[in-house]
DRENKE-319841 format. One record per residue (C-alpha): residue number from 1; residue in one letter; x, z, y. Coordinates in steps of 0.2 Angstrom, whole numbers, padded with zeros to 4 digits. Layout:
N
<NUM, A, <X, Z, Y>>,
...
This chain:
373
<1, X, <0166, 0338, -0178>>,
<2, X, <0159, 0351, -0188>>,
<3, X, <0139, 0352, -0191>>,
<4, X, <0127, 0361, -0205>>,
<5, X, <0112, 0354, -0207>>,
<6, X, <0095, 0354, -0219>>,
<7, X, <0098, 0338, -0228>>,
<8, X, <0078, 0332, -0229>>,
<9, X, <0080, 0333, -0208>>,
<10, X, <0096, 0321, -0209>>,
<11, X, <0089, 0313, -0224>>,
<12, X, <0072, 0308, -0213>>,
<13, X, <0084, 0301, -0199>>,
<14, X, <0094, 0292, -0210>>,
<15, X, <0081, 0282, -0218>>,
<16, X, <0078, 0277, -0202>>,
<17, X, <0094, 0272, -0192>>,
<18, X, <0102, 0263, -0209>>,
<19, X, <0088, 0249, -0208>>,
<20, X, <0100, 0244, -0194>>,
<21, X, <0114, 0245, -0204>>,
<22, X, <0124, 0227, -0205>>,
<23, X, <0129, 0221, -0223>>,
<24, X, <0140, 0207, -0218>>,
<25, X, <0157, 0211, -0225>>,
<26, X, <0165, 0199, -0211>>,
<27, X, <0159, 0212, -0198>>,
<28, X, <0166, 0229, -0205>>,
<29, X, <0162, 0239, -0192>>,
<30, X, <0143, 0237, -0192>>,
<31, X, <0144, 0243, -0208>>,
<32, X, <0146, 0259, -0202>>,
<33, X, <0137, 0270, -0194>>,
<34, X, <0142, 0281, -0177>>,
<35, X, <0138, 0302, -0179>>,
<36, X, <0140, 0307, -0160>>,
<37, X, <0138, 0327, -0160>>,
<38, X, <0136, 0337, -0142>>,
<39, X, <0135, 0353, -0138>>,
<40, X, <0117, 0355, -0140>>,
<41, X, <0112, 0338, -0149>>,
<42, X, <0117, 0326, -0163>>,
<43, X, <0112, 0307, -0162>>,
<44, X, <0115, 0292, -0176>>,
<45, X, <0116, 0276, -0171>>,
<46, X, <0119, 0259, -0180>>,
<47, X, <0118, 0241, -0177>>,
<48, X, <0118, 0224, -0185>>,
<49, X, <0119, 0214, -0168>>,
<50, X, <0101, 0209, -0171>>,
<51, X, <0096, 0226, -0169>>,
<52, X, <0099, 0246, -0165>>,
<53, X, <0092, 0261, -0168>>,
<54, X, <0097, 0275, -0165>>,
<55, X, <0090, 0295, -0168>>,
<56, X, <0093, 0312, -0158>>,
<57, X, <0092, 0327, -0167>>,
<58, X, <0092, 0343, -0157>>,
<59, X, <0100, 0359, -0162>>,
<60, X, <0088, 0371, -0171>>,
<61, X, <0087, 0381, -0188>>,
<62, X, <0089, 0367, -0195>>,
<63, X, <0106, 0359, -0187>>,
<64, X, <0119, 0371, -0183>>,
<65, X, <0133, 0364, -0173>>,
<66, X, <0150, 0370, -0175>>,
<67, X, <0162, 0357, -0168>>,
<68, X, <0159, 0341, -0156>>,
<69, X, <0165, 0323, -0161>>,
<70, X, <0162, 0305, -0163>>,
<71, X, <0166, 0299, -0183>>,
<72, X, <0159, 0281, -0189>>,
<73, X, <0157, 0283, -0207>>,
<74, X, <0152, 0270, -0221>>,
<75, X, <0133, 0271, -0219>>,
<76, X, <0129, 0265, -0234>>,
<77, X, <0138, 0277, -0242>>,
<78, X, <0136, 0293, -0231>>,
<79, X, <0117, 0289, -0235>>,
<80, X, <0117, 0288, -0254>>,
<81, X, <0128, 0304, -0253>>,
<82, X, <0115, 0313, -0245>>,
<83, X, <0099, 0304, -0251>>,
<84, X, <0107, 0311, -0271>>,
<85, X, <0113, 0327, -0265>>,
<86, X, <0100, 0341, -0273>>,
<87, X, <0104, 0355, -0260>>,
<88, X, <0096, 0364, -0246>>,
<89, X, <0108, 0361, -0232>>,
<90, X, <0126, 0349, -0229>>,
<91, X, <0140, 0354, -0221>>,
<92, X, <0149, 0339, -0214>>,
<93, X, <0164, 0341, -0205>>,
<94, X, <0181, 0330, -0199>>,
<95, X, <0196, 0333, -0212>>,
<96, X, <0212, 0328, -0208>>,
<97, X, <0214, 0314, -0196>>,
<98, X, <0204, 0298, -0204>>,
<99, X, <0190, 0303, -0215>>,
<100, X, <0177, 0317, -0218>>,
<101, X, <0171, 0331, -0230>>,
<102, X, <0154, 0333, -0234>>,
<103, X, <0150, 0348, -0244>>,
<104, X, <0134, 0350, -0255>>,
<105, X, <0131, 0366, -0265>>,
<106, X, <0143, 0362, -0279>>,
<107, X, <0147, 0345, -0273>>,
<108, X, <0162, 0338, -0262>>,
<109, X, <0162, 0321, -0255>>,
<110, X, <0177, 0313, -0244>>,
<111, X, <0172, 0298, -0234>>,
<112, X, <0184, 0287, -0225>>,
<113, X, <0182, 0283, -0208>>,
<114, X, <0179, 0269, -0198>>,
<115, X, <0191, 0267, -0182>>,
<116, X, <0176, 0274, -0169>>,
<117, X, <0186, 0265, -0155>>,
<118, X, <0178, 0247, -0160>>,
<119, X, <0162, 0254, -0163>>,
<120, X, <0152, 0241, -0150>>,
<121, X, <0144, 0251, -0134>>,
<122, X, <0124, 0250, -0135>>,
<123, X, <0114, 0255, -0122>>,
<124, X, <0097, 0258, -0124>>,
<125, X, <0091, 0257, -0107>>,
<126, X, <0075, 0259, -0100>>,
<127, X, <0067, 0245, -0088>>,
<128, X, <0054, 0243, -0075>>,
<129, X, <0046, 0232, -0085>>,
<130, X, <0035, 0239, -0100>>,
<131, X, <0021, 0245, -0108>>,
<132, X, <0012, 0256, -0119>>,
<133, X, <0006, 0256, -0134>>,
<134, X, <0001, 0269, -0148>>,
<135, X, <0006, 0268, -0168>>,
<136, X, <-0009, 0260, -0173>>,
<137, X, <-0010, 0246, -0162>>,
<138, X, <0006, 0241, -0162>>,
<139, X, <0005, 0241, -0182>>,
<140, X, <-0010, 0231, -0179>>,
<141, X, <-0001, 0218, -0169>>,
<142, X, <0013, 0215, -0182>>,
<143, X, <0001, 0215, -0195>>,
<144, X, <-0010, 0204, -0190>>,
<145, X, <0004, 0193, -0184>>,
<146, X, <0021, 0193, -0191>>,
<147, X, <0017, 0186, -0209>>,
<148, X, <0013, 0170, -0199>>,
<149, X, <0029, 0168, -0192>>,
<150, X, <0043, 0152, -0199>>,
<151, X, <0056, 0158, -0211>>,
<152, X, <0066, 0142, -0204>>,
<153, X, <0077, 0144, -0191>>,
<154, X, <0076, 0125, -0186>>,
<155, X, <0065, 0130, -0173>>,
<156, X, <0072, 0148, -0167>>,
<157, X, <0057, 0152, -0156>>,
<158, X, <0045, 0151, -0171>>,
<159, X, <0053, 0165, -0181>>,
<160, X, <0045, 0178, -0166>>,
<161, X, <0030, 0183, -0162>>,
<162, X, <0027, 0178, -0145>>,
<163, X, <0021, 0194, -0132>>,
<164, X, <0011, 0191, -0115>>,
<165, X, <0006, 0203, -0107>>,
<166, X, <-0003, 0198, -0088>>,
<167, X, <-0012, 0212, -0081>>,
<168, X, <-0018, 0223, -0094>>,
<169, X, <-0020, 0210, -0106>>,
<170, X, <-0009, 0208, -0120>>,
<171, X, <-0009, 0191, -0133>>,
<172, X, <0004, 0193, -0149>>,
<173, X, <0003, 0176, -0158>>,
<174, X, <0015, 0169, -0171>>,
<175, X, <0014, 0151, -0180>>,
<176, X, <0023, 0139, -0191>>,
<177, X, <0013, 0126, -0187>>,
<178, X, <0005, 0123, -0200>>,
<179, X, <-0005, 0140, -0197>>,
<180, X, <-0006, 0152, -0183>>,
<181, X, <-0011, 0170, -0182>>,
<182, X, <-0017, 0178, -0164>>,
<183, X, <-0023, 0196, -0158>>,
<184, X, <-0025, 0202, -0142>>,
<185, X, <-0032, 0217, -0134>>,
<186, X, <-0034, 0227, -0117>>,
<187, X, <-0022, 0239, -0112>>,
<188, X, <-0030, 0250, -0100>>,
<189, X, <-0018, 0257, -0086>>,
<190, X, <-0004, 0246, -0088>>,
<191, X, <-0002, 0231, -0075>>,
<192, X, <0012, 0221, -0083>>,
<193, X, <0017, 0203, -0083>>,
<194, X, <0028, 0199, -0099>>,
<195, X, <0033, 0186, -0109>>,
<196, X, <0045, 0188, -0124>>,
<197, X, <0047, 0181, -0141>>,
<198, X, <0052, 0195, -0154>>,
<199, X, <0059, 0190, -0169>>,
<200, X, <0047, 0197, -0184>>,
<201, X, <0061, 0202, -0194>>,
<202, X, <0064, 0213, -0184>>,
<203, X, <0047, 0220, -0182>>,
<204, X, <0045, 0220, -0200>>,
<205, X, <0058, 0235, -0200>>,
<206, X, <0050, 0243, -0185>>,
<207, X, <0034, 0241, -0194>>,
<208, X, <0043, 0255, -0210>>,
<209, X, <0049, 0266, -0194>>,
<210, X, <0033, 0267, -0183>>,
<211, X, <0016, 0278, -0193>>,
<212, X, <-0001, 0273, -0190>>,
<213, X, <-0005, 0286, -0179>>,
<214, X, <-0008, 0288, -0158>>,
<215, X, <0006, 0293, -0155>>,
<216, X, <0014, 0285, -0140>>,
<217, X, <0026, 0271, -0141>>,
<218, X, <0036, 0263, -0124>>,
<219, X, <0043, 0247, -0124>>,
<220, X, <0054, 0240, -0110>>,
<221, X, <0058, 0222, -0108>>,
<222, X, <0073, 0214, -0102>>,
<223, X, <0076, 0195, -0101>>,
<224, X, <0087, 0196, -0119>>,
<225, X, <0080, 0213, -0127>>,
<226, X, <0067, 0224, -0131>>,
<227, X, <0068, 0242, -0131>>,
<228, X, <0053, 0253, -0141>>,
<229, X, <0055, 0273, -0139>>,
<230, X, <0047, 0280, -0151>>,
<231, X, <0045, 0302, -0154>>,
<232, X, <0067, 0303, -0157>>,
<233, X, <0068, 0286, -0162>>,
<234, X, <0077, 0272, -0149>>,
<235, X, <0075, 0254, -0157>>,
<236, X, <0081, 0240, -0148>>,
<237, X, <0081, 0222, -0154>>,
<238, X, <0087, 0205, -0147>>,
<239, X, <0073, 0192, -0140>>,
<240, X, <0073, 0175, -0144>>,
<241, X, <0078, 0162, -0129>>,
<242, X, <0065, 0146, -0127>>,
<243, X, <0048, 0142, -0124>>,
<244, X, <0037, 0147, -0134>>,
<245, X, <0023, 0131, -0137>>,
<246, X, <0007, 0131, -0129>>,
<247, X, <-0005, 0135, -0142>>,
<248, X, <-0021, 0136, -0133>>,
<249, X, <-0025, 0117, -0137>>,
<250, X, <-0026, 0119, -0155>>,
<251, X, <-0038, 0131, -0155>>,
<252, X, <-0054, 0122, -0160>>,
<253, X, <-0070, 0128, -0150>>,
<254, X, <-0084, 0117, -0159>>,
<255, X, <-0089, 0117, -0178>>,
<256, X, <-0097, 0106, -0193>>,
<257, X, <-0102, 0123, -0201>>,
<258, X, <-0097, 0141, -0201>>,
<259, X, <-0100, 0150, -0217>>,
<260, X, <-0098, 0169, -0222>>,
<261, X, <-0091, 0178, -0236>>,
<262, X, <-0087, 0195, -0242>>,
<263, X, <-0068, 0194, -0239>>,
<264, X, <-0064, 0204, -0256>>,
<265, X, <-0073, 0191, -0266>>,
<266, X, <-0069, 0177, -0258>>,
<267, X, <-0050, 0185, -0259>>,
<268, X, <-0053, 0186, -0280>>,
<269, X, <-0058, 0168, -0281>>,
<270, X, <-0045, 0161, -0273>>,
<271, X, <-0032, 0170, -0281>>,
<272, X, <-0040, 0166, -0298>>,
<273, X, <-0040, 0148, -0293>>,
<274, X, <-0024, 0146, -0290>>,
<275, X, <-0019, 0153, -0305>>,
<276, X, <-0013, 0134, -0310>>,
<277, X, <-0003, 0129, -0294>>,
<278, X, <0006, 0146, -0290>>,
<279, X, <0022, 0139, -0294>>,
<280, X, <0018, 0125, -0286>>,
<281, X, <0026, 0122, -0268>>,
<282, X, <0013, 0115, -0259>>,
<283, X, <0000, 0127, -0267>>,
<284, X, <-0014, 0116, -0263>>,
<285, X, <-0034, 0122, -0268>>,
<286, X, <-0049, 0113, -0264>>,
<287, X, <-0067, 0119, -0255>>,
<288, X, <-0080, 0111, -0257>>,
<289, X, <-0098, 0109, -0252>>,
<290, X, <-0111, 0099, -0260>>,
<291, X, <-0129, 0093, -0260>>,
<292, X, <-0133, 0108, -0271>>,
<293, X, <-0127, 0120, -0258>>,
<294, X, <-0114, 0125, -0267>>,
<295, X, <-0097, 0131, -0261>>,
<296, X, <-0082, 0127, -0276>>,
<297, X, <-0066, 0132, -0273>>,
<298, X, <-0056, 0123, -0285>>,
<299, X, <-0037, 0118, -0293>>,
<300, X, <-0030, 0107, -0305>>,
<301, X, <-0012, 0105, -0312>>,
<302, X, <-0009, 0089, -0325>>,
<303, X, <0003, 0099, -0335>>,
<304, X, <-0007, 0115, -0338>>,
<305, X, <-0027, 0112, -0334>>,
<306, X, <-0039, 0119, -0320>>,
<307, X, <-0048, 0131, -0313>>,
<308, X, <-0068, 0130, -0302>>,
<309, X, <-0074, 0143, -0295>>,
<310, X, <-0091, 0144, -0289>>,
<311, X, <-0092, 0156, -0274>>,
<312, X, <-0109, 0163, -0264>>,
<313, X, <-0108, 0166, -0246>>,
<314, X, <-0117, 0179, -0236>>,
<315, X, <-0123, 0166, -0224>>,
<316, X, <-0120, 0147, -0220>>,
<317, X, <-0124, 0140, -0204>>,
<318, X, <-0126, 0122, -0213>>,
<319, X, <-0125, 0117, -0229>>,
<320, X, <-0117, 0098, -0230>>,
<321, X, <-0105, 0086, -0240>>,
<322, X, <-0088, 0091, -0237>>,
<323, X, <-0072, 0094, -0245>>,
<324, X, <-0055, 0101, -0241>>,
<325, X, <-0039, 0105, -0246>>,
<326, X, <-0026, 0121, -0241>>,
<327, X, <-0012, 0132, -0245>>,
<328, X, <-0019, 0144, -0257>>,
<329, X, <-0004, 0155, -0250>>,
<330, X, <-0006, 0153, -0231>>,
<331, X, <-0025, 0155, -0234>>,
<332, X, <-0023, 0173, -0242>>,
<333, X, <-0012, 0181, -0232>>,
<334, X, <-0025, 0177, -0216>>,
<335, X, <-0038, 0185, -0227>>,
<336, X, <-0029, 0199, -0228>>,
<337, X, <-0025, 0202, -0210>>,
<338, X, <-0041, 0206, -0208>>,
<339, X, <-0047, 0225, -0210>>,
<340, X, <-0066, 0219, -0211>>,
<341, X, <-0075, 0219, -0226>>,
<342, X, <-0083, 0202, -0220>>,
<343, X, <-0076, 0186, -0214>>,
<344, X, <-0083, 0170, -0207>>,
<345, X, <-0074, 0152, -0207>>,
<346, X, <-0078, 0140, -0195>>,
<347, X, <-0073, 0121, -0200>>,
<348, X, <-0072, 0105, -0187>>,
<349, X, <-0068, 0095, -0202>>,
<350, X, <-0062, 0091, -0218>>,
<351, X, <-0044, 0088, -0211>>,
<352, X, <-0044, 0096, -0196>>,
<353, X, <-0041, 0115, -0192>>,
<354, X, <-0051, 0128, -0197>>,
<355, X, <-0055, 0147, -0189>>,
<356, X, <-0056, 0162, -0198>>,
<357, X, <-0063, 0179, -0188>>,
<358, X, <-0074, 0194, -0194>>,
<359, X, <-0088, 0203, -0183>>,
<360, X, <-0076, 0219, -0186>>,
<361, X, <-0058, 0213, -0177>>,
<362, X, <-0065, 0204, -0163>>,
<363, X, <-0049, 0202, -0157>>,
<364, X, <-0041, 0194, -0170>>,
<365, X, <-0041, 0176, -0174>>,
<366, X, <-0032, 0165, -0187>>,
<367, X, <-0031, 0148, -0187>>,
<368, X, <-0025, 0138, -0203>>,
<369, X, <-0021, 0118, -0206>>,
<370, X, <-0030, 0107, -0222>>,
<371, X, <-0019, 0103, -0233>>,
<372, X, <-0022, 0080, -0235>>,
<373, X, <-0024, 0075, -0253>>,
């Protein structure tokens, strides 16, 4: 194997395909990552067994191919050499039988290699079932979504988003169950019927890769993966096996009271009251109405003091005696997955859930539990 190539090009491919790269030390092999160089292409591939990725590079100016070869070398290493290197091009060529040379202006590098023989095989298949999405919406979807997710693997299916796609509807939700995120939108053209739950670790790394922009992104479904094809980029990920729980019941569909706020100052309060119970783990505020129609949003901690916060809606359907308690946290990050400078929460009751949703993303819902104090 023998290449020359403009080190921003490889460095750009790089940055991508290494988020894949494994850094278990009792799985060696996905350490590494797998250069396969054609006649006429070069691709890069690494995996994690959670997910692949992997980039194809055609010849150009800018990648001169010399020799063909499969090499697996030390990807965290191959990418600090050429992420450091202060050059114009590489030349990165097989020396003697076991490792690699990688010149760089006045810089020499040898790299050991990996046996390529137990490199795993990863096919990044197409299937006849899958849909299309463009960079903005997808990054919407995971955005909107993901943060909601469980970070305990207790209950596998809850660390995924889940996807539904019937028709040309699609439905991404994600909950912990204490709160629970949902966007939906039409798809026009597609007639799909889908359901997977994708891990939203995963998606947080495909979130880096994918730019907010219309271009085109395929994904294919199989029963235990999902594939998403992306301009160069192939990123695969494994799905999660179960049932994901019927959510539809906890969505509340009558009110005590909806009130609207500007998200940014009702963002500022909050943090501000918090201030006290940050370290905290339950994190718990209080919102209050009283007979003065006033909203309060308030927090106290017996060691360190408290904080009130007087806070003035935009509108309020009905003023009434009422007070609350949630996660300062949970409550912040719904607010902020929304792109609307306005926000209304709906409330059923003092400890029952409550719905956030904005006149702006009117597909977008997020649904959050009180806190009982």
């Amino acid at each position: 194997m023998k290449i020359q190539i403009k080190r921003e090009l490889l460095l750009n491919n790089l940055n991508n395909v290494s988020r894949a790269l494994s850094n278990k030390p009792q799985m060696p092999i996905l350490t590494g990552m797998k250069l396969d160089v054609k006649n006429n292409f070069l691709t890069l591939t690494a995996s994690n067994s959670d997910i692949s990725i992997q980039t194809k590079i055609e010849a150009s100016d800018d990648l001169s191919i010399k020799e063909t070869g499969v090499v697996v070398l030390p990807g965290k290493y191959f990418c600090d050499i050429v992420r450091k290197c202060d050059c114009d091009s590489l030349l990165i060529q097989t020396f003697e039988k076991n490792s690699v040379k990688i010149l760089a202006d006045q810089s020499t590098f040898t790299l050991n290699l990996h046996d390529k023989s137990i490199f795993p095989y990863i096919a990044f298949d197409d299937s006849q079932n899958f849909i299309y999405l463009d960079g903005i919406n997808l990054k919407q979807i995971i955005k909107k979504t993901a943060f909601a997710t469980s970070p305990s693997e207790a209950k596998m299916v809850l660390t995924g988003v889940s996807f539904t796609v019937n028709g040309d509807k699609l439905e991404a939700i994600a909950t912990d169950s204490f709160r629970l995120a949902k966007k939906y939108m039409k798809i026009e053209g597609m007639n799909a019927q889908i359901k997977a739950i994708i891990p939203s670790k995963s998606l947080d790394e495909l979130n880096k890769i994918v730019e907010e922009v219309q271009e085109i992104v395929q994904i294919h479904f199989t029963q235990t993966r999902a594939l998403f094809k992306y301009k160069n980029i192939l990123f695969q990920t494994r799905l999660i096996e179960g049932n994901f729980p019927n959510t539809k019941s906890l969505i509340p569909t009558e009110f005590i009271t909806d009130i609207k706020f500007n998200k940014q100052e009702l963002i500022n309060a909050i943090d501000r009251a918090s201030l006290f119970v940050a370290n905290d783990l339950a994190n718990v505020i209080k919102f209050t109405i009283n007979e003065q129609n006033e909203i309060l949003i308030s927090s106290s901690a017996s060691e360190i003091g408290g904080s009130l916060e007087k806070v003035k809606p935009i509108s309020c359907s009905k003023y009434l005696n009422f007070e609350t308690a949630f996660s300062a946290k949970n409550f912040l990050d719904a607010l902020k997955a929304f792109d609307s400078n306005e926000i209304t929460i709906h409330f059923t009751g003092e400890v029952k859930p409550f719905i956030i949703n904005s006149d702006y993303d009117v597909n977008h819902m997020q649904l959050n539990m009180p806190v009982r104090i």
